[in-house]
C-alpha positions as CSV (number, residue, x, y, z in Angstrom):
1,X,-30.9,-92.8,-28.6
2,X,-27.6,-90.6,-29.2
3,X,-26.6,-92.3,-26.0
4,X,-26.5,-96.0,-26.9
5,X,-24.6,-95.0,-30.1
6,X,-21.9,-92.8,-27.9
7,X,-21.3,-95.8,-25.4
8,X,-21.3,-98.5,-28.6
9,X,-18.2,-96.7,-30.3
10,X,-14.8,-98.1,-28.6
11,X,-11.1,-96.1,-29.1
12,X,-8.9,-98.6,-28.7
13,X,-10.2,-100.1,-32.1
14,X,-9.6,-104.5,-32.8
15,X,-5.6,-104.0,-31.1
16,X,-6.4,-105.3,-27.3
17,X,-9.2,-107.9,-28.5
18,X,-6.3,-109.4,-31.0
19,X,-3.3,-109.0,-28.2
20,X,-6.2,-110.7,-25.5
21,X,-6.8,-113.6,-28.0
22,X,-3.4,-113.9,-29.0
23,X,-2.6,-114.0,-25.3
24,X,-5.2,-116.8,-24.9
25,X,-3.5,-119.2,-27.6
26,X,-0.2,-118.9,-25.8
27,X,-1.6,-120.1,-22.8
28,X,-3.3,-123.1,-24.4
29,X,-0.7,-124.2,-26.2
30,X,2.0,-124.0,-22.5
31,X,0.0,-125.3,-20.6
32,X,-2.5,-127.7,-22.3
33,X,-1.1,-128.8,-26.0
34,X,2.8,-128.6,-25.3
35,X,3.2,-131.3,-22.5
36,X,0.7,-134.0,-24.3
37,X,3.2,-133.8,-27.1
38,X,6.2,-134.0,-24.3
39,X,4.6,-136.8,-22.5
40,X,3.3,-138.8,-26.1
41,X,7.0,-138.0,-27.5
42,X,8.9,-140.0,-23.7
43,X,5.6,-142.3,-24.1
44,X,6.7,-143.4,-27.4
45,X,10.4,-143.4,-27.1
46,X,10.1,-145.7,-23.9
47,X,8.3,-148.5,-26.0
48,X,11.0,-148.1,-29.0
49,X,13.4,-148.5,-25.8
50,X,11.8,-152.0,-24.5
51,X,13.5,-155.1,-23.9
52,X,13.4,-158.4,-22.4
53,X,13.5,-158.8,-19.0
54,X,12.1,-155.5,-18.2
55,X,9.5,-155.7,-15.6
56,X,6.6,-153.9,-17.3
57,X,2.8,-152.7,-16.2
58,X,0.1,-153.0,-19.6
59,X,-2.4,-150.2,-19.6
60,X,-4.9,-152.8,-18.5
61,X,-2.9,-152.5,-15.1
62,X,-1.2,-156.4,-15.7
63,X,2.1,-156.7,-14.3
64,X,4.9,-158.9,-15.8
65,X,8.3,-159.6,-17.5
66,X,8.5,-159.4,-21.2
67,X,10.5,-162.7,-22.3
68,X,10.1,-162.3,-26.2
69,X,9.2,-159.5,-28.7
70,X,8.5,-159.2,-32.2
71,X,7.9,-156.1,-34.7
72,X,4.7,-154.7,-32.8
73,X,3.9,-157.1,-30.3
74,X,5.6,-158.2,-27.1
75,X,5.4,-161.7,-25.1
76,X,4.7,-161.1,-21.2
77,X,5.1,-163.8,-18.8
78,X,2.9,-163.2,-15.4
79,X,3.2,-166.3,-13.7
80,X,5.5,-169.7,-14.6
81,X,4.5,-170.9,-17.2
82,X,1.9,-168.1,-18.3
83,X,2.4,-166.5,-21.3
84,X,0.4,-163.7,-22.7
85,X,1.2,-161.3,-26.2
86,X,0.1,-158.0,-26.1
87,X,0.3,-154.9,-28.5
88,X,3.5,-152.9,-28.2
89,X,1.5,-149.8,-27.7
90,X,-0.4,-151.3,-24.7
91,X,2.7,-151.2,-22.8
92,X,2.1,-148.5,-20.1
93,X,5.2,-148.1,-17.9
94,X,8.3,-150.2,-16.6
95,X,7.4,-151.9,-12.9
96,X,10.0,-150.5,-11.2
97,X,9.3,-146.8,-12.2
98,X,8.1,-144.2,-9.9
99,X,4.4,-142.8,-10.5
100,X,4.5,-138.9,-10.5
């Protein structure tokens, strides 16, 4: 019995266990939480950047040129003739853009 109690006492005390999760948060936030907010951050200063006659792709995956905008939405045209308004924010990317 004097055994289990010997092994259950630690000396480094709470120090590492607070420097381990410490260490774990750091890595979250670099790697996970820190390039969602780059990526949201150029997401949403591409859409404040739009204008017609750029080529653009919707998130639906629709390809066209936008020929009018308004406050928050935008007019795409996808074939002669056809016109179709969609949400600002459903603007995924310009045409023309490389995918990484």
């Amino acid at each position: 019995m004097q055994t289990i109690f010997l092994q259950a006492t630690t000396d480094g005390g709470m120090m590492p266990q607070l420097l381990m999760f410490g260490a774990i948060i750091l890595v979250f936030y670099f790697f996970m939480i820190r390039p969602q907010q780059k990526k949201a951050k150029d997401q949403k200063k591409f859409r404040d950047e739009l204008t017609k006659g750029m080529n653009v792709v919707t998130i639906g995956g629709l390809h066209g040129r936008i020929v009018a905008m308004e406050n928050d939405t935008v007019v795409i045209e996808v074939d002669k003739g056809v016109r179709l308004t969609f949400e600002k924010s459903s603007i995924s990317m310009e045409a023309t853009a490389k995918v990484n």
